[in-house]
Predicted model as a PDB file, atoms N, CA, C, CB and O in Angstrom, pLDDT in the B-factor column:
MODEL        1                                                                  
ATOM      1  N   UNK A   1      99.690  57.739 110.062  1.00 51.00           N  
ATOM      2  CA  UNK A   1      99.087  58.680 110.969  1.00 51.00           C  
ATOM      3  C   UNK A   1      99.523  60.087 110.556  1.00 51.00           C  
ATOM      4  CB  UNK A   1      99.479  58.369 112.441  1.00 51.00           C  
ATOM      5  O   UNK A   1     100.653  60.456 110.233  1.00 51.00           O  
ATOM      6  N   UNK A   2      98.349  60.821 110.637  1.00 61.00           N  
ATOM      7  CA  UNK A   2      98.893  62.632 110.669  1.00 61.00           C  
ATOM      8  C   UNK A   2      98.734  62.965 111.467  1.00 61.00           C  
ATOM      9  CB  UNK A   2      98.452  63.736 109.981  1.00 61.00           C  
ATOM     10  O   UNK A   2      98.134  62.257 112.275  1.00 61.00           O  
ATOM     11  N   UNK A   3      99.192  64.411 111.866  1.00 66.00           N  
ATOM     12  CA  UNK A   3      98.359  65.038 112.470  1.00 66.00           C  
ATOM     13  C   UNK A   3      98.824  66.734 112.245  1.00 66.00           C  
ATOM     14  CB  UNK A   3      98.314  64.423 113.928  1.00 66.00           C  
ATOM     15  O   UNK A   3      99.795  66.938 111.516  1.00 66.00           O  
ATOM     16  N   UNK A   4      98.230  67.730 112.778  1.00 81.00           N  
ATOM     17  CA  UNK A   4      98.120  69.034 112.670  1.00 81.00           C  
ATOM     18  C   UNK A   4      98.313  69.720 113.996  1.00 81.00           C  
ATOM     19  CB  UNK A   4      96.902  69.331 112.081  1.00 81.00           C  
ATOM     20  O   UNK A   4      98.211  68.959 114.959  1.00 81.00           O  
ATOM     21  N   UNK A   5      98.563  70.954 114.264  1.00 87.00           N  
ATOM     22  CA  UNK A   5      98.712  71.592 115.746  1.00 87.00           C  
ATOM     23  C   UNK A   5      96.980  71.773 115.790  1.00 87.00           C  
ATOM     24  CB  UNK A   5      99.872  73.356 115.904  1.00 87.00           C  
ATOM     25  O   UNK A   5      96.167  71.829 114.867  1.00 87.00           O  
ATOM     26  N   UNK A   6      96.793  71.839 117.349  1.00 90.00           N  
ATOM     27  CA  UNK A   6      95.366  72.549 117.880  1.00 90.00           C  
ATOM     28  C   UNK A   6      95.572  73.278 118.934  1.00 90.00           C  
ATOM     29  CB  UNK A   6      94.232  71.618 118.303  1.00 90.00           C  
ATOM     30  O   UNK A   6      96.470  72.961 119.714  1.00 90.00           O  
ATOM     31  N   UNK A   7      94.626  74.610 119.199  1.00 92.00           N  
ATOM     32  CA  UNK A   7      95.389  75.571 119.947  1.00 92.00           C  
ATOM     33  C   UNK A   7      93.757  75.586 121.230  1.00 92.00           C  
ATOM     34  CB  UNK A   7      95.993  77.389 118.757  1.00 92.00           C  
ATOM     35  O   UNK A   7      92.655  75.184 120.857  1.00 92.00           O  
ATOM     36  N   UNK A   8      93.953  75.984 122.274  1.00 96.00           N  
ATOM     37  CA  UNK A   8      93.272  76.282 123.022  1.00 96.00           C  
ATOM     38  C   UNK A   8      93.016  77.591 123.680  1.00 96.00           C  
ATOM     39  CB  UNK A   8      93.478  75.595 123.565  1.00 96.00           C  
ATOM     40  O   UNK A   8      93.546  77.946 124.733  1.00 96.00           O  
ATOM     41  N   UNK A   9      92.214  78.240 123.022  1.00 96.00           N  
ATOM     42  CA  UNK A   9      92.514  79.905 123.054  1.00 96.00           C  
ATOM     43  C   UNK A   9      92.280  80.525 124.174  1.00 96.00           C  
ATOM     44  CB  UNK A   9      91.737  80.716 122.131  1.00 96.00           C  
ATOM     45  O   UNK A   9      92.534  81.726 124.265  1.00 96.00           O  
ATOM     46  N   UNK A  10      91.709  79.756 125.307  1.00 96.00           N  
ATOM     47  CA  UNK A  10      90.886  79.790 126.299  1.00 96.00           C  
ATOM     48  C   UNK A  10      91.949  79.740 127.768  1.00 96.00           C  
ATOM     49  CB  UNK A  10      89.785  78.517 126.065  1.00 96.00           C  
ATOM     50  O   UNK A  10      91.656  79.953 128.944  1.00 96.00           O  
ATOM     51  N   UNK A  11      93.598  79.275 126.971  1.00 97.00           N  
ATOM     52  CA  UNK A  11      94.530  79.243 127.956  1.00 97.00           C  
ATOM     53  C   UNK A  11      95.484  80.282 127.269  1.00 97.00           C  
ATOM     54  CB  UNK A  11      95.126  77.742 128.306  1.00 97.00           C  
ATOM     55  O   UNK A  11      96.479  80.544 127.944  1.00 97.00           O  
ATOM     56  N   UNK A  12      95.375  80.968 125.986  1.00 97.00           N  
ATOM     57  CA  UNK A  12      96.576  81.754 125.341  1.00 97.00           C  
ATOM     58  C   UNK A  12      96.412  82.819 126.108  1.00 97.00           C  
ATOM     59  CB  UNK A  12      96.594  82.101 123.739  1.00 97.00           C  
ATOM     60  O   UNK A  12      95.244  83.051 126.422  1.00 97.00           O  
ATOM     61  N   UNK A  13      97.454  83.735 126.617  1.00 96.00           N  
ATOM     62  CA  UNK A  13      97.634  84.958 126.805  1.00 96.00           C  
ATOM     63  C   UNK A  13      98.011  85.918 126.324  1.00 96.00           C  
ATOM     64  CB  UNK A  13      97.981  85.041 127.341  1.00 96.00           C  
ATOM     65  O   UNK A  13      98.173  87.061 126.753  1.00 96.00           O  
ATOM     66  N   UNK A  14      98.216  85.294 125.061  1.00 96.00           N  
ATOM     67  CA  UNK A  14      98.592  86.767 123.992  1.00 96.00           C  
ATOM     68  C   UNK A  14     100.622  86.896 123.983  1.00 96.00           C  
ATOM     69  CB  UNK A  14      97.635  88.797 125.105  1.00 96.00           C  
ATOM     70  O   UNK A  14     101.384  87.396 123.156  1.00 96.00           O  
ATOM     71  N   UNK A  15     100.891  86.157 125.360  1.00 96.00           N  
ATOM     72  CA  UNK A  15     102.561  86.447 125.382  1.00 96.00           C  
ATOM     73  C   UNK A  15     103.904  86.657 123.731  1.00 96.00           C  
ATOM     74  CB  UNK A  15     103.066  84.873 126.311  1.00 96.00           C  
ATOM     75  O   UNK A  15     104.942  87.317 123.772  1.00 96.00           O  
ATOM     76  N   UNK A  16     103.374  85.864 122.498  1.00 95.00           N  
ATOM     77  CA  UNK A  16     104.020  85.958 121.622  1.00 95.00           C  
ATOM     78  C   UNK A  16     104.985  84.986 121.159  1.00 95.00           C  
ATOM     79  CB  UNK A  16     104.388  86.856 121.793  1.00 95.00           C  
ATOM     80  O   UNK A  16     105.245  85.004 119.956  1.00 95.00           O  
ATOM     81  N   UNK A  17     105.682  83.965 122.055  1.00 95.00           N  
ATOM     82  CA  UNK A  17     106.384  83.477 121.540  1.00 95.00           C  
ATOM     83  C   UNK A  17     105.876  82.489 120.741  1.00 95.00           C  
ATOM     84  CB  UNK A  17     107.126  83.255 122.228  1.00 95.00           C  
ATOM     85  O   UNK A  17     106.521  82.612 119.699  1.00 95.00           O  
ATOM     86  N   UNK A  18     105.121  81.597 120.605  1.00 94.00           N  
ATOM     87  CA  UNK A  18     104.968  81.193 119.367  1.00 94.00           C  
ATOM     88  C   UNK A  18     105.151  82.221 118.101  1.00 94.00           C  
ATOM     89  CB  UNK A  18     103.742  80.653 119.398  1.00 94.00           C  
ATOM     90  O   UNK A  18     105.897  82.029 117.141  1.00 94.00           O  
ATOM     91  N   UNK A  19     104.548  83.026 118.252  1.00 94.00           N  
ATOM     92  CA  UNK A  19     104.555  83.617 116.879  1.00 94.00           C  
ATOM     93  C   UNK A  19     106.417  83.951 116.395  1.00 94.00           C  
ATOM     94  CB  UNK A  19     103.451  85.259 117.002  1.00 94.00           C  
ATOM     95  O   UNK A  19     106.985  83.975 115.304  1.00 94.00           O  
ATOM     96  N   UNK A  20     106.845  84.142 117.674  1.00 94.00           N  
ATOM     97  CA  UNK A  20     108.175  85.182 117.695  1.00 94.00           C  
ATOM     98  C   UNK A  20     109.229  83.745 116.940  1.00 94.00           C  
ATOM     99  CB  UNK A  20     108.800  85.950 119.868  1.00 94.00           C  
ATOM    100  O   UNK A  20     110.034  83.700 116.010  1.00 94.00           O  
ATOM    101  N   UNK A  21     108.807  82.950 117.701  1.00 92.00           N  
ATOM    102  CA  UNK A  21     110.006  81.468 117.502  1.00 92.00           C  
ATOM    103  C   UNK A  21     109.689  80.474 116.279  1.00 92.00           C  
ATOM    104  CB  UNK A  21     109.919  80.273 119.019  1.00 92.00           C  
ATOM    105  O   UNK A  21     110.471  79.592 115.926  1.00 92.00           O  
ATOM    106  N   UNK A  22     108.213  80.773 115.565  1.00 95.00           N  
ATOM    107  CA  UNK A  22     108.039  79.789 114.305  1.00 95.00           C  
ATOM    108  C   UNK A  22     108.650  80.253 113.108  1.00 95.00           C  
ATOM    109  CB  UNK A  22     106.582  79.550 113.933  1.00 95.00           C  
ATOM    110  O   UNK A  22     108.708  81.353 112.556  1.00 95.00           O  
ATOM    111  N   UNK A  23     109.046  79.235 112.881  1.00 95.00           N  
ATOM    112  CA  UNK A  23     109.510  79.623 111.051  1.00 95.00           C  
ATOM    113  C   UNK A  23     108.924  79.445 109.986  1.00 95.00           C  
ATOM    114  CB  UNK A  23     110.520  79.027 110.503  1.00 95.00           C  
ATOM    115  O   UNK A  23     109.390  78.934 108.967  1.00 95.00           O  
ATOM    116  N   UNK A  24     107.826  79.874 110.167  1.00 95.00           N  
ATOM    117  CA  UNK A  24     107.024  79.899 109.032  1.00 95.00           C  
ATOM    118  C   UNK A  24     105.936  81.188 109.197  1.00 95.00           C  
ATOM    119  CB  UNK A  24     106.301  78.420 108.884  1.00 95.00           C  
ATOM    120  O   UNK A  24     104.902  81.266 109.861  1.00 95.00           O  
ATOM    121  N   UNK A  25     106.601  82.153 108.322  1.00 94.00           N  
ATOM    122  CA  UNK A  25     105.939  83.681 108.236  1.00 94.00           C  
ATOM    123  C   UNK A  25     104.151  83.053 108.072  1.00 94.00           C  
ATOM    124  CB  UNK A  25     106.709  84.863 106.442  1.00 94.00           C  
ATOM    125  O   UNK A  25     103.761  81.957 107.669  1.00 94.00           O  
ATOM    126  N   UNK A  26     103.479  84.073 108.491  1.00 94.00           N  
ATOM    127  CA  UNK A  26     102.375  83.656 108.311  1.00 94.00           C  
ATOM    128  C   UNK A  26     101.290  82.742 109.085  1.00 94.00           C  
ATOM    129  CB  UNK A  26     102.619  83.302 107.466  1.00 94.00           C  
ATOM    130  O   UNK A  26     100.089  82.682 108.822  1.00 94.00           O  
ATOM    131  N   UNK A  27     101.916  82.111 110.002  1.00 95.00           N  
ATOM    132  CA  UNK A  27     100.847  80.664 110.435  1.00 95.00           C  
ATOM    133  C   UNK A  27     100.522  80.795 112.006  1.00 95.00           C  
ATOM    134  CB  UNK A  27     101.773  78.876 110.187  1.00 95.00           C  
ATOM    135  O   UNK A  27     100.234  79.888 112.787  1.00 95.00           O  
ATOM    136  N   UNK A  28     100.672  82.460 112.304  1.00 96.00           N  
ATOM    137  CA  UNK A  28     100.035  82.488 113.325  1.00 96.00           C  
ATOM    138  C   UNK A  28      98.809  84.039 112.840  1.00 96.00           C  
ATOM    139  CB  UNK A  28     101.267  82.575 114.723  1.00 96.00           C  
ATOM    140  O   UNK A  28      98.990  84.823 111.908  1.00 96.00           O  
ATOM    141  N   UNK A  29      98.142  84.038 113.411  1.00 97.00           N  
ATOM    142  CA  UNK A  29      96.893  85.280 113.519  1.00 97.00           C  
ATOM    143  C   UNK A  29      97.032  85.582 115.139  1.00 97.00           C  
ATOM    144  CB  UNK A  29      94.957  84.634 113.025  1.00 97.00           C  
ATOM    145  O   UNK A  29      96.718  84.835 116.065  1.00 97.00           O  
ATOM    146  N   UNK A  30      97.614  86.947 115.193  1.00 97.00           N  
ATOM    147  CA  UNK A  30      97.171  87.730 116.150  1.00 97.00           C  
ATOM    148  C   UNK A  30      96.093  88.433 116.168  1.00 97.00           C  
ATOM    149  CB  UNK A  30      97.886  88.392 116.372  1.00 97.00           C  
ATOM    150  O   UNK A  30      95.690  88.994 115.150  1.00 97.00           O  
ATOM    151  N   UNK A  31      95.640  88.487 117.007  1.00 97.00           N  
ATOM    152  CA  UNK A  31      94.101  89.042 117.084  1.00 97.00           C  
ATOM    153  C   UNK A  31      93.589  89.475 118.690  1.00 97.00           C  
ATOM    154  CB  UNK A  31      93.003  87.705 116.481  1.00 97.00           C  
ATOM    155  O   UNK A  31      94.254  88.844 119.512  1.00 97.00           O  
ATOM    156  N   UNK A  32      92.690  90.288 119.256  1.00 97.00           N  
ATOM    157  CA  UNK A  32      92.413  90.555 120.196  1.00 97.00           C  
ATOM    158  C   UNK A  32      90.962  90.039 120.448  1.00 97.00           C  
ATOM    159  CB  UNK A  32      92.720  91.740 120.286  1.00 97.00           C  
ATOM    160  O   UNK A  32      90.102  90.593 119.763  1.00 97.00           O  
ATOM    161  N   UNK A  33      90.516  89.012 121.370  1.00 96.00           N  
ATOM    162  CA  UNK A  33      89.211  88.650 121.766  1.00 96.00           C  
ATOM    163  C   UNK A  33      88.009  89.887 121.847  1.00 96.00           C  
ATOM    164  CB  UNK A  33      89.422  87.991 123.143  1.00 96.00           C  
ATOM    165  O   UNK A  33      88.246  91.090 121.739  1.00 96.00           O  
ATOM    166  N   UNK A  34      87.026  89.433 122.007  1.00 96.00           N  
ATOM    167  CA  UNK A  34      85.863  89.922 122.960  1.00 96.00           C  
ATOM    168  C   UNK A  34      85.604  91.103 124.220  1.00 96.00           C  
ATOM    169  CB  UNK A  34      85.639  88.850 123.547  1.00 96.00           C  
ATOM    170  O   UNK A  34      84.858  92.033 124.526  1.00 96.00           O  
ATOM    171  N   UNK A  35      86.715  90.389 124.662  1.00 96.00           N  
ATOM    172  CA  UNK A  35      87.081  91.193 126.241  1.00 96.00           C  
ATOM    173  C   UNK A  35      88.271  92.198 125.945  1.00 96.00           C  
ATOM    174  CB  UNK A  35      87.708  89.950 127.640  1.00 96.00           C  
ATOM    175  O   UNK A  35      88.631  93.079 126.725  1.00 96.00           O  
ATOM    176  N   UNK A  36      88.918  91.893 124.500  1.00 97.00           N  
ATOM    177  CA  UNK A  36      90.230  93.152 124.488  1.00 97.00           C  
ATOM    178  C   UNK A  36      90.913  92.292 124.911  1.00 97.00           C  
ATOM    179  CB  UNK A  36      90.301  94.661 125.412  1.00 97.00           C  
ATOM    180  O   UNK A  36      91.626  92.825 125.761  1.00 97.00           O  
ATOM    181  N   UNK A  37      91.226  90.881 124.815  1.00 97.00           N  
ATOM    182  CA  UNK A  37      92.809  90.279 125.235  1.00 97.00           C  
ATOM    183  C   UNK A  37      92.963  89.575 124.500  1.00 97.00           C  
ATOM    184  CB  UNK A  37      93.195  89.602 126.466  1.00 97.00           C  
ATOM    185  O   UNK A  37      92.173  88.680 124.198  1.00 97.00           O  
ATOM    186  N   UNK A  38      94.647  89.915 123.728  1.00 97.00           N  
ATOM    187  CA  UNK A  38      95.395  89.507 122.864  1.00 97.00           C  
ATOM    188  C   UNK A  38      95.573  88.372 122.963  1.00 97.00           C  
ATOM    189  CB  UNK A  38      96.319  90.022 122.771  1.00 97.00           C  
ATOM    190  O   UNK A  38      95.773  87.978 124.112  1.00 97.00           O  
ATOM    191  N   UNK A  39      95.585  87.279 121.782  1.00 98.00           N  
ATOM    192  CA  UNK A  39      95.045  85.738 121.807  1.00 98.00           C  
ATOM    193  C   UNK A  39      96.110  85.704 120.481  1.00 98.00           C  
ATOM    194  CB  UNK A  39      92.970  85.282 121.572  1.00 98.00           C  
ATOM    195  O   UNK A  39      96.555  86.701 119.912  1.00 98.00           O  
ATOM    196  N   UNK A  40      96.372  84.402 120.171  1.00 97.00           N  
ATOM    197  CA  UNK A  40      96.878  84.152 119.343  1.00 97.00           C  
ATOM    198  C   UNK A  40      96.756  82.808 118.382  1.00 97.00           C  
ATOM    199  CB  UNK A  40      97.742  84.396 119.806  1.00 97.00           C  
ATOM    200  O   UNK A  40      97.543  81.916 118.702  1.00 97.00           O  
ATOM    201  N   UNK A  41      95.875  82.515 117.230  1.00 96.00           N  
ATOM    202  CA  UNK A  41      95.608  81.479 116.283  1.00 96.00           C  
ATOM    203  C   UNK A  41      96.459  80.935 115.589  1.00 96.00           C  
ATOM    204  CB  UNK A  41      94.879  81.762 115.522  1.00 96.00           C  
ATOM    205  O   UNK A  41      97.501  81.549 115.361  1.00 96.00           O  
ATOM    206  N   UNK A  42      96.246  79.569 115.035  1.00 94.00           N  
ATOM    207  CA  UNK A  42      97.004  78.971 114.199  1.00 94.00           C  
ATOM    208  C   UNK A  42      96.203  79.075 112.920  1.00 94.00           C  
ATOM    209  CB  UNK A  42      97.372  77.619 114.649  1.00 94.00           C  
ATOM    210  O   UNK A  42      95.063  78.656 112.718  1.00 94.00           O  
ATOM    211  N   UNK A  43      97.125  79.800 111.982  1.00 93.00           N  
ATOM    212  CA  UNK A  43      96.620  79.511 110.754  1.00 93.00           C  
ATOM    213  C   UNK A  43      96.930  78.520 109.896  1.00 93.00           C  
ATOM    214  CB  UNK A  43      96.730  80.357 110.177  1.00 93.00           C  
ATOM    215  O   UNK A  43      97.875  78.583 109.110  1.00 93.00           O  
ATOM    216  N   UNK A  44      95.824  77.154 110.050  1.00 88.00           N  
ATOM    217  CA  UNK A  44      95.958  76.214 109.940  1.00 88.00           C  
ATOM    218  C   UNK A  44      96.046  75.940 108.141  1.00 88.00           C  
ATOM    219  CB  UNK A  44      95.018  75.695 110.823  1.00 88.00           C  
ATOM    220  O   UNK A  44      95.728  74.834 107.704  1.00 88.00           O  
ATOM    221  N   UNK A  45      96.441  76.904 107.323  1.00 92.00           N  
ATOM    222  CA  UNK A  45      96.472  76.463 105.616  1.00 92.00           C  
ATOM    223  C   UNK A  45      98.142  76.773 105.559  1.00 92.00           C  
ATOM    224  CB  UNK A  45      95.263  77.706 104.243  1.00 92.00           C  
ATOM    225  O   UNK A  45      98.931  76.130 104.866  1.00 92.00           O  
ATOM    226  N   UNK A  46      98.586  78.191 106.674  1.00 93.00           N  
ATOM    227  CA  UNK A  46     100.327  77.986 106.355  1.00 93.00           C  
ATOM    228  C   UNK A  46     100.830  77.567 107.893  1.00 93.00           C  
ATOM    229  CB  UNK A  46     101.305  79.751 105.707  1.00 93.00           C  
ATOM    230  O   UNK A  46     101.654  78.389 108.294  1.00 93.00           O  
ATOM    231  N   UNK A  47     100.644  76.850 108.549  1.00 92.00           N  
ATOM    232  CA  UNK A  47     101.335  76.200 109.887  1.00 92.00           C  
ATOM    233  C   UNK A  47     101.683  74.882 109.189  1.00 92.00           C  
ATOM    234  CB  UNK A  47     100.247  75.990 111.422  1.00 92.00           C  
ATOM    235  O   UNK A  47     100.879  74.143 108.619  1.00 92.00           O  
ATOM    236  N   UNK A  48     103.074  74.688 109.325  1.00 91.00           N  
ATOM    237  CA  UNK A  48     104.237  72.949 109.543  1.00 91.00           C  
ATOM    238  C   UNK A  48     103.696  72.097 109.686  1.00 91.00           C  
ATOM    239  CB  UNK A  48     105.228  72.588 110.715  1.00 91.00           C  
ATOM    240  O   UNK A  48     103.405  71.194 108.901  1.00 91.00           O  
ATOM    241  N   UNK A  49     103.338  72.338 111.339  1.00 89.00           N  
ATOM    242  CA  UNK A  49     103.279  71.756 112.357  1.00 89.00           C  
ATOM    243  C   UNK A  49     104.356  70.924 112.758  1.00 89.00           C  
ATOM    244  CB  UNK A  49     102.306  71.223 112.325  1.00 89.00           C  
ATOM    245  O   UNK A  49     104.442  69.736 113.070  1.00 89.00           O  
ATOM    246  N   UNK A  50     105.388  72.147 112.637  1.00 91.00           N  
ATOM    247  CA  UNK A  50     106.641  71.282 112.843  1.00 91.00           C  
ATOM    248  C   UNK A  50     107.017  71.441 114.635  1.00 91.00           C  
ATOM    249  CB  UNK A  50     108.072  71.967 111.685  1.00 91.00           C  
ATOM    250  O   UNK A  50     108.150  71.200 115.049  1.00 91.00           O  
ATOM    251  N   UNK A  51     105.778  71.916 115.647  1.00 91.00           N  
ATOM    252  CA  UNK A  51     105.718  71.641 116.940  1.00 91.00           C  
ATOM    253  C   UNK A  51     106.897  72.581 117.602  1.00 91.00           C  
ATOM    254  CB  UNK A  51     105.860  70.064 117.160  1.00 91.00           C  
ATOM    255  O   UNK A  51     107.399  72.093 118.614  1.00 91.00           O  
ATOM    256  N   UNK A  52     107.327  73.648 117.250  1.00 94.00           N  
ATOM    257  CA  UNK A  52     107.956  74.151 118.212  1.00 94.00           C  
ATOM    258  C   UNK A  52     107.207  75.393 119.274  1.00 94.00           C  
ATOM    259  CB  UNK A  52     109.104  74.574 117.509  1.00 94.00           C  
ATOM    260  O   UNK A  52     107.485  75.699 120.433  1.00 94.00           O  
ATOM    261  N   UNK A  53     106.075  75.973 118.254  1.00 94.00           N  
ATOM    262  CA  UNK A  53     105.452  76.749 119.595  1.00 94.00           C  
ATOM    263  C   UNK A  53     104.865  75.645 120.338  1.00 94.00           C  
ATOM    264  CB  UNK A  53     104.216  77.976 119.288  1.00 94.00           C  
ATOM    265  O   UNK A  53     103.915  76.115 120.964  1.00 94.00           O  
ATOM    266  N   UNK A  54     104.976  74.429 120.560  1.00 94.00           N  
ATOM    267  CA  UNK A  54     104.052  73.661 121.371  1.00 94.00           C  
ATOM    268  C   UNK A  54     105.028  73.870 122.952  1.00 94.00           C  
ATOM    269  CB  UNK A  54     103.806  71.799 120.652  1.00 94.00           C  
ATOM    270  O   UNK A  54     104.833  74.201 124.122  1.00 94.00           O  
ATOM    271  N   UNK A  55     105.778  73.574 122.351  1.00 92.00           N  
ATOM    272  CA  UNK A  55     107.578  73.565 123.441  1.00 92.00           C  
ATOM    273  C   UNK A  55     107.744  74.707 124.218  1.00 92.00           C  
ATOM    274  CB  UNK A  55     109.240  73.652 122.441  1.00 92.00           C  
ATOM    275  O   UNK A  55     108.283  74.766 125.323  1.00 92.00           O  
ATOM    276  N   UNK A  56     107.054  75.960 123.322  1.00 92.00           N  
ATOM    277  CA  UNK A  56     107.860  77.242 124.010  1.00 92.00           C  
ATOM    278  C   UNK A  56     106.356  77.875 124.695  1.00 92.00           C  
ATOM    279  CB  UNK A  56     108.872  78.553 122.609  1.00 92.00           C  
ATOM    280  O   UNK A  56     106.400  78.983 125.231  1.00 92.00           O  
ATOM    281  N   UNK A  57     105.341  77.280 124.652  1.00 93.00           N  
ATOM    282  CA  UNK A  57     104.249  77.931 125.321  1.00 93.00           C  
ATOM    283  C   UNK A  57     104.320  77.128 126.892  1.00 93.00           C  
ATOM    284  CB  UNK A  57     102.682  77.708 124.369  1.00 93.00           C  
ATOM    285  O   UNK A  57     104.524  75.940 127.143  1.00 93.00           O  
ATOM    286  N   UNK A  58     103.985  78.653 128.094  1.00 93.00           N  
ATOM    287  CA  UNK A  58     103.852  78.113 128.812  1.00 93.00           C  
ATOM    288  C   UNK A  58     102.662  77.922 129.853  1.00 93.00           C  
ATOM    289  CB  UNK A  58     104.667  78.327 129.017  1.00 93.00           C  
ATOM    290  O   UNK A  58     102.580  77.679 131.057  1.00 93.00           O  
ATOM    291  N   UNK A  59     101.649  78.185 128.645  1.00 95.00           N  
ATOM    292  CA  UNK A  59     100.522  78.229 129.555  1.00 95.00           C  
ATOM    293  C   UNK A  59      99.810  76.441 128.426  1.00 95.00           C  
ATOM    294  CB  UNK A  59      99.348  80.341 129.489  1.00 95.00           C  
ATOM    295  O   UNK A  59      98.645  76.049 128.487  1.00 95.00           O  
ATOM    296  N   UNK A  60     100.610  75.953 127.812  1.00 95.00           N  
ATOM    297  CA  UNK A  60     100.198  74.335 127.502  1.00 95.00           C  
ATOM    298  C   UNK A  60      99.115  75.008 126.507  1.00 95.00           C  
ATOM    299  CB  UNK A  60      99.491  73.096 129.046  1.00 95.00           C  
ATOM    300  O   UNK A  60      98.230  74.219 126.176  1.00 95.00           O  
ATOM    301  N   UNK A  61      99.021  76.153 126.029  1.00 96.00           N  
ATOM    302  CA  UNK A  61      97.513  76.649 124.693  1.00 96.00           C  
ATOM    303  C   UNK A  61      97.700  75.662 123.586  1.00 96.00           C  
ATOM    304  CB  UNK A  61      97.643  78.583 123.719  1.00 96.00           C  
ATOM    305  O   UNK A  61      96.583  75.429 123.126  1.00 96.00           O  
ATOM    306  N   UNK A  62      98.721  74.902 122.885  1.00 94.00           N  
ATOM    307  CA  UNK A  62      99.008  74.226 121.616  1.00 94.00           C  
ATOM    308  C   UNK A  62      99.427  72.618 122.163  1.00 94.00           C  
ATOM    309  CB  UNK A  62     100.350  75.112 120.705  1.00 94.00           C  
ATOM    310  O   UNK A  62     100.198  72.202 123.027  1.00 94.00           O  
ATOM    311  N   UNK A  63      98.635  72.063 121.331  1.00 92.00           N  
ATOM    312  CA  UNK A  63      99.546  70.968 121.265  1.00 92.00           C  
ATOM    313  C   UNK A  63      99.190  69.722 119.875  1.00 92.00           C  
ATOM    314  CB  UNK A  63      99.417  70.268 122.868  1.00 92.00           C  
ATOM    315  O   UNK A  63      98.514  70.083 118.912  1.00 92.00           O  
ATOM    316  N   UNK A  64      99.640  68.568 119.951  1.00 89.00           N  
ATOM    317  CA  UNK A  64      99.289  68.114 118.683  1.00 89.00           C  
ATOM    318  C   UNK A  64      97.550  67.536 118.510  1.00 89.00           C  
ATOM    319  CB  UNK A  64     100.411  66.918 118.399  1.00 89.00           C  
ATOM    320  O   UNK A  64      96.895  67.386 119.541  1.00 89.00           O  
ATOM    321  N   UNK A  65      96.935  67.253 117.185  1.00 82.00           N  
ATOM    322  CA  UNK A  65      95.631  66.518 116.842  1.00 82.00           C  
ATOM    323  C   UNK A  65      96.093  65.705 116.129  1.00 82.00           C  
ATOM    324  CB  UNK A  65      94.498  67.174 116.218  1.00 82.00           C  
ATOM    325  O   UNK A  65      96.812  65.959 115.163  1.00 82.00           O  
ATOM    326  N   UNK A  66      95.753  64.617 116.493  1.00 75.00           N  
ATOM    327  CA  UNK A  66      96.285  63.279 115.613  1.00 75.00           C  
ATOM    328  C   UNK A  66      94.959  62.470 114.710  1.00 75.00           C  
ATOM    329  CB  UNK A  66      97.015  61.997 116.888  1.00 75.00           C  
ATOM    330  O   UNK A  66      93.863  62.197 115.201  1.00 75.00           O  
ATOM    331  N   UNK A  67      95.387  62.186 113.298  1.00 65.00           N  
ATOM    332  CA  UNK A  67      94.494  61.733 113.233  1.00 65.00           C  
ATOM    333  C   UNK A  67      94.849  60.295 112.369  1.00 65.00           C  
ATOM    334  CB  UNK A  67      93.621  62.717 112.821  1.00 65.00           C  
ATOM    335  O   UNK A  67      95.845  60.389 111.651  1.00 65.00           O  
ATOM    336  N   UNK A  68      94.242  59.164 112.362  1.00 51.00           N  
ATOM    337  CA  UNK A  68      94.737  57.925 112.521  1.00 51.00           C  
ATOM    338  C   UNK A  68      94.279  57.488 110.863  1.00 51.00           C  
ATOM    339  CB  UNK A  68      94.029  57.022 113.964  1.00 51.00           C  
ATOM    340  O   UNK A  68      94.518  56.359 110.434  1.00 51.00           O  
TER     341      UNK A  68                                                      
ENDMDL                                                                          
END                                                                             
């Protein structure tokens, strides 16, 4: 089994800690929506997915995609 992080942008608020707490330069994209609110992507070619912004978000935006 693998799997990869998936993010739900639709609950991110822009707060930062994922980006602030991963160790891996690079594997998030900050960016500002539509409406002007700061959102935050996984850049899914340099992200681990070694699951720690999943832990430190608290609006539940990340979590794992498994695939069998």
């Amino acid at each position: 089994m693998s799997y990869k992080l998936k993010e739900n942008l639709e609950l991110c608020i822009g707060c930062g800690r994922c980006e602030q707490q991963c160790p891996v330069e690079g594997a998030n994209i900050i960016y500002k929506d539509e409406d002007g609110n700061t959102k935050i992507k996984i850049d899914k070619e340099n992200c681990a997915a070694c699951g720690r912004c999943i832990s430190l978000c608290p609006q539940k935006a990340r979590n794992y995609d498994y695939d069998e």
